[in-house]
C-alpha positions as CSV (number, residue, x, y, z in Angstrom):
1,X,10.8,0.9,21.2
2,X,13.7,1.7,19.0
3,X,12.9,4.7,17.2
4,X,14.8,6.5,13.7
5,X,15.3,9.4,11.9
6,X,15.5,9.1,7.9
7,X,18.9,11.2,7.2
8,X,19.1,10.7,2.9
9,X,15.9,11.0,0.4
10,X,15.7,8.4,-1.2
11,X,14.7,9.3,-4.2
12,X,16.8,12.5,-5.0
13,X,19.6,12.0,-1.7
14,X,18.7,15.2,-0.3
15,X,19.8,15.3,2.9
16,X,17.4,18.7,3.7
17,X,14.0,17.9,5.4
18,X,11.1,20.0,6.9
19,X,8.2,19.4,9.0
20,X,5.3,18.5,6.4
21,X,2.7,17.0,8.8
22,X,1.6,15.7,12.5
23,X,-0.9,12.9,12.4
24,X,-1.7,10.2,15.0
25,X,-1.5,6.4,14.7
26,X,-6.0,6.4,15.2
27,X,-5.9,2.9,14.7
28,X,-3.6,0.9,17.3
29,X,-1.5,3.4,19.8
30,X,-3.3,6.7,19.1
31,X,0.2,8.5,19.3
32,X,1.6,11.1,17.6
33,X,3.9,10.8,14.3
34,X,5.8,13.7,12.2
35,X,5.9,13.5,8.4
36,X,8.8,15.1,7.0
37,X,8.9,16.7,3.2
38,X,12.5,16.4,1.3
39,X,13.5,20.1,0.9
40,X,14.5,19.2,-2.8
41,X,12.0,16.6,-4.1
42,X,9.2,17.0,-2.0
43,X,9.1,13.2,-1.2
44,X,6.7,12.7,2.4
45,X,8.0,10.2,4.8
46,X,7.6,9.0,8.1
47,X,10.1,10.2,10.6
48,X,11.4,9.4,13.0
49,X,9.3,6.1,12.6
50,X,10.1,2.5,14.5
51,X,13.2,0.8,13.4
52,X,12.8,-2.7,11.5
53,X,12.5,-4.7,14.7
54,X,10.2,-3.1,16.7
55,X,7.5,-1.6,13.8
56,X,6.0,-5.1,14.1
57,X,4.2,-3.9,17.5
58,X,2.1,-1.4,15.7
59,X,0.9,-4.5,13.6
60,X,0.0,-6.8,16.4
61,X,-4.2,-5.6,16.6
62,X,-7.3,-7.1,15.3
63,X,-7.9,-3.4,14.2
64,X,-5.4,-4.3,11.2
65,X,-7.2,-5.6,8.6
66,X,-5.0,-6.8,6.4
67,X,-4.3,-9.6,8.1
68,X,-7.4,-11.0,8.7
69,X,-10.2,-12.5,7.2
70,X,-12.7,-11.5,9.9
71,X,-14.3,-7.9,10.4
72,X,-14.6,-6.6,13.8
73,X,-17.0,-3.5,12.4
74,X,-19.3,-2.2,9.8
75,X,-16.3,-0.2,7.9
76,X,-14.5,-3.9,7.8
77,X,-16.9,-6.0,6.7
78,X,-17.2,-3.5,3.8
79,X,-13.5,-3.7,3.1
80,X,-13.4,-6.9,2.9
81,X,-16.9,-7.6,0.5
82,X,-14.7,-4.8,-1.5
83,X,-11.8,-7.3,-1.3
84,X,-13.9,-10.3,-2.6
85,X,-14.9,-7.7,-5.3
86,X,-11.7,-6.5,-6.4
87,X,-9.7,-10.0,-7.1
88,X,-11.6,-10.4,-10.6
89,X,-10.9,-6.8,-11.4
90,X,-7.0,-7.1,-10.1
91,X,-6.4,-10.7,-11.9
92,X,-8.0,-8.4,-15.7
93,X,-5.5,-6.0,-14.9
94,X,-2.3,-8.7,-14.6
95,X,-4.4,-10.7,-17.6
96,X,-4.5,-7.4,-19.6
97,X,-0.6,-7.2,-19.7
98,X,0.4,-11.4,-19.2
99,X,-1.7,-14.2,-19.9
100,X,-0.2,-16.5,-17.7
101,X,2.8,-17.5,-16.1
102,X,4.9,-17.1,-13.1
103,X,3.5,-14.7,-9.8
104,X,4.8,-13.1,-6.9
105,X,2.5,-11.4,-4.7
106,X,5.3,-9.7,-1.7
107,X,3.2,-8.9,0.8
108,X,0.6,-11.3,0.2
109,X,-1.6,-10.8,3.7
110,X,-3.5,-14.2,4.1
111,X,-3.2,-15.1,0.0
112,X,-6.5,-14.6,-0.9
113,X,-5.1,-12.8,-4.2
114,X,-2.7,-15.7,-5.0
115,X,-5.2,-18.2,-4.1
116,X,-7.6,-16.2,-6.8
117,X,-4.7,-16.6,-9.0
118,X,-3.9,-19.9,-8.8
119,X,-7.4,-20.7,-9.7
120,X,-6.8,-19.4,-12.9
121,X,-3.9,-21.6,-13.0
122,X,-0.8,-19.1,-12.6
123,X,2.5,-20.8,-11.1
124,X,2.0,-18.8,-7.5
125,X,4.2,-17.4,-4.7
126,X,4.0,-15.0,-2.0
127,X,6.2,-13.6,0.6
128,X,4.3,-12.5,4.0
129,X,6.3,-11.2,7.2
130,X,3.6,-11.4,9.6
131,X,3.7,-14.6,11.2
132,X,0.0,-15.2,11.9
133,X,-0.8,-13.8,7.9
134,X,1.7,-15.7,6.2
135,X,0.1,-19.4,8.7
136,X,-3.6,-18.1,7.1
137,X,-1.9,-17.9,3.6
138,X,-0.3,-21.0,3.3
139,X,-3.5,-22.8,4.2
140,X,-5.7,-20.4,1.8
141,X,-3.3,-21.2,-1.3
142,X,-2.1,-24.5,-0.4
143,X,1.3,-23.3,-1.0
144,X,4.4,-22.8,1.0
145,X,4.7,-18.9,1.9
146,X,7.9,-16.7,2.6
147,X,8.6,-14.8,4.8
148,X,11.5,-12.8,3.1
149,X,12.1,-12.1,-0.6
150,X,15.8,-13.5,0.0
151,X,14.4,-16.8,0.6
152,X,13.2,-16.7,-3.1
153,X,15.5,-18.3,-5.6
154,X,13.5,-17.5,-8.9
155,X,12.2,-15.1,-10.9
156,X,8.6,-14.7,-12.1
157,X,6.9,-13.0,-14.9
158,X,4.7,-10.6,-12.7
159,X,5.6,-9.4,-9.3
160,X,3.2,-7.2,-7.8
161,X,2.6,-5.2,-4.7
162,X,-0.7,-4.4,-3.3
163,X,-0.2,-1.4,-0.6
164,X,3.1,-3.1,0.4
165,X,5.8,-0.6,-1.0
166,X,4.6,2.2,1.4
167,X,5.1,-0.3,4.5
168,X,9.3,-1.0,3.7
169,X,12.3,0.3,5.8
170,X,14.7,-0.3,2.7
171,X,12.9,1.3,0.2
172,X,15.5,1.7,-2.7
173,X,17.1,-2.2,-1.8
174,X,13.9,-3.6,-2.4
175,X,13.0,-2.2,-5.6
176,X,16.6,-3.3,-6.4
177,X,15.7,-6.7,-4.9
178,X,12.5,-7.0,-6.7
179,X,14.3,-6.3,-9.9
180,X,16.4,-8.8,-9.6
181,X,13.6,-11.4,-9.0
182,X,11.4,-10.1,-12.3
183,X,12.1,-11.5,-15.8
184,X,13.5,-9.2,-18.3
185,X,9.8,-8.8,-20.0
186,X,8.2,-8.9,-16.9
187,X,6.2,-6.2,-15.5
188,X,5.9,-4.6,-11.6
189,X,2.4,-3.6,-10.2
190,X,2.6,-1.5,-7.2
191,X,-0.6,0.4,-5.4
192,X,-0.1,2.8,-3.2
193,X,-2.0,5.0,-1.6
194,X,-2.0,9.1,-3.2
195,X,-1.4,12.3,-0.7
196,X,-2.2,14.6,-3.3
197,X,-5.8,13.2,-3.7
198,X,-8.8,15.7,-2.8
199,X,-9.7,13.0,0.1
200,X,-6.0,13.9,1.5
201,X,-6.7,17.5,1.1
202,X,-9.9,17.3,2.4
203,X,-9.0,15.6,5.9
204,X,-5.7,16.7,6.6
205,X,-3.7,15.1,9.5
206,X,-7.1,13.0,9.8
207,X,-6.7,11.4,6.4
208,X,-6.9,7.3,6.9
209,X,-4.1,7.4,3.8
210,X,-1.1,8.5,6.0
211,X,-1.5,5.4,8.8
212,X,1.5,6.1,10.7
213,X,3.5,5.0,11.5
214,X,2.9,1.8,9.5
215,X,3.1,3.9,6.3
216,X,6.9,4.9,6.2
217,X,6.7,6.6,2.5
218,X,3.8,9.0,1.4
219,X,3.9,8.7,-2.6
220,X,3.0,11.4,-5.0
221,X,2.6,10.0,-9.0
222,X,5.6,12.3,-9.6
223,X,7.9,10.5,-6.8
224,X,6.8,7.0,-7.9
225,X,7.7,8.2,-11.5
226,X,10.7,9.6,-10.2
227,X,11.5,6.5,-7.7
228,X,11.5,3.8,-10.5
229,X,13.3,5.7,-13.1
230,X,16.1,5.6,-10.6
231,X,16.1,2.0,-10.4
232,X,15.7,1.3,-13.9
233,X,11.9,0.9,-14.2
234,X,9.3,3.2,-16.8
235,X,5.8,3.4,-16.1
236,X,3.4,1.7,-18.4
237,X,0.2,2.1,-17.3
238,X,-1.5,3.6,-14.5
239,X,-4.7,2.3,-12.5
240,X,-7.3,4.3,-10.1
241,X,-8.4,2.1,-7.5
242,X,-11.6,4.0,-6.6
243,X,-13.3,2.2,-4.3
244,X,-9.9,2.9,-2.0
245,X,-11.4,6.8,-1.9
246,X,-14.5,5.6,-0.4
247,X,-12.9,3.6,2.2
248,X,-10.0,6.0,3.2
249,X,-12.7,8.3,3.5
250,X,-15.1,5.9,5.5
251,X,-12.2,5.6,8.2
252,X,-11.2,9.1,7.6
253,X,-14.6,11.0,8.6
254,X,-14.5,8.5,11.6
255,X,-11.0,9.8,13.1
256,X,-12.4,13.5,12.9
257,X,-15.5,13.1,14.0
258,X,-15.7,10.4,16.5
259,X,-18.6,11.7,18.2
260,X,-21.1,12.1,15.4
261,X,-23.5,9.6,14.9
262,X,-22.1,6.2,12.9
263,X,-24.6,6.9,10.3
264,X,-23.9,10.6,9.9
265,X,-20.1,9.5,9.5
266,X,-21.1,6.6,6.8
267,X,-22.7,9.1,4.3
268,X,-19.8,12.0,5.0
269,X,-17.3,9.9,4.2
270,X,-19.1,8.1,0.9
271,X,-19.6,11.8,-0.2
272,X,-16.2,12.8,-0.1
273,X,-15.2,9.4,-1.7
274,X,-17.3,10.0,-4.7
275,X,-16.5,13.3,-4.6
276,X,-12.5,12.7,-4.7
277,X,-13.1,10.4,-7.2
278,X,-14.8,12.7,-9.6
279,X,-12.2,15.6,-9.3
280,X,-9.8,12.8,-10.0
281,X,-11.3,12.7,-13.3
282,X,-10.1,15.6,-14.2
283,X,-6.6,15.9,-12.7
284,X,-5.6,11.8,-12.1
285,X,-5.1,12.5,-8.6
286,X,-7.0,9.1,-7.2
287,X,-6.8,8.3,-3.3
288,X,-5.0,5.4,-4.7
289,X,-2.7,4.8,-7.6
290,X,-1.7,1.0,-9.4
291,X,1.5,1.9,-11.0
292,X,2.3,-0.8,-13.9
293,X,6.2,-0.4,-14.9
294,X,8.7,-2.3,-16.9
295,X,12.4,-2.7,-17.2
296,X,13.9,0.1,-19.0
């Protein structure tokens, strides 16, 4: 295992960092990681985190599931019936800003988004790194998946990410690289998960929403503002993806408290769900964030 330091901020190039956080990976290795907060921006990150070649390892679980289609416990059979759920509600939000046209999901898991998508009869194509995902995808859309952006040779009138941006080594390239890929009108979805969120606050180094060392970057709204200003992008529109407090929350309570009883955990974590979602109302601190951007 190759592990490495992050030297440069990559938002503000700060080359000043100090200690913001020790969490554990609770899902896969159960070992220790260090977050680090830019001493000029404020930008969370991951570091030292595995390099690009050896992260994969921390992927390879059933636990992971993202890149399944099966749930192995209560808490994933409830993501994924909140999956089902959210396609309509994602495809309204790309409808509400493009009709039709050209997609990209990067980071398209086993495709069940594009495969809602194409459905509705958008032009589809998704990019998946994981091996075993991007085999389930391909079958699921009936469409030939990637496995790098570079392999890509168009560009699309929506590209979006769905809890992909926080996952990248080359944070800045890809943005670049997804730029270059997106039609002049077109517009750039990204979710990400929110550390300044009262469900963050609330569990600390326990909080689902840091998943180290898979998460590399720990988004604020001010450094995603920030982030795509710098490569030429302005903020539209911004989303709350609320049922994403209730799950962080689900797995949350369950890495604090692993020895209370499953049900005591289950109604914990939906209180402080709902309960981080309704201070959100007042502040727009959501556990999780859809950030809709254009070309500047």
């Amino acid at each position: 295992m190759i592990f490495e330091a992050v030297s440069i901020c990559p938002i503000c190039s700060s080359e000043q960092f100090k200690p913001f956080l020790v969490t554990r990976d609770y899902s896969i290795s159960k070992t220790d990681f260090t977050l680090q907060e830019c001493s000029t921006c404020k930008f969370v990150i991951t570091s030292p985190r595995p390099d690009y070649n050896t992260i994969s390892l921390y992927y390879l679980s059933t636990n992971y599931i993202s890149h399944t289609s099966k749930g192995n416990n209560l808490i994933d059979r409830l993501y994924l019936i909140a999956r089902a759920y959210t396609l309509r509600w994602k495809y309204r939000i790309v409808r509400k800003h493009k009709p039709g046209g050209f997609i990209l999901d990067f980071g398209c898991g086993t495709g069940a988004f594009l495969q809602y998508m194409k459905k509705r009869n958008w032009i589809i194509a998704g990019i998946e790194p994981s091996e075993t995902a991007r085999e389930q995808a391909c079958t699921n859309t009936g469409t030939n998946i990637f496995s790098t952006l570079s392999q890509v040779q168009k560009q699309f009138d929506v590209i979006t990410l769905w809890h992909v941006l926080e996952h990248v080594h080359d944070l800045n390239k890809k943005i670049k690289d997804l730029k270059s890929h997106l039609e002049k009108d077109g517009i750039l979805l990204i979710a990400v998960p929110n550390h300044n969120s009262l469900d963050s606050k609330k569990y600390g180094s326990y909080w689902a929403g840091y998943d180290v060392p898979r998460h590399l970057w720990h988004f604020s709204k001010q450094d995603m503002t920030k982030l795509l200003a710098k490569e030429g992008f302005e903020i539209m529109d911004t989303v709350p993806m609320k049922l994403d407090s209730l799950y962080v929350s689900l797995l949350s309570e369950g890495y604090k408290h692993p020895k209370k009883s499953g049900l005591m955990r289950f109604i914990k974590g939906i209180l402080t769900g709902i309960k981080s979602n309704l201070a959100a109302r007042g502040t727009g601190q959501y556990s999780s964030i859809i950030y809709i951007a254009k070309q500047v």
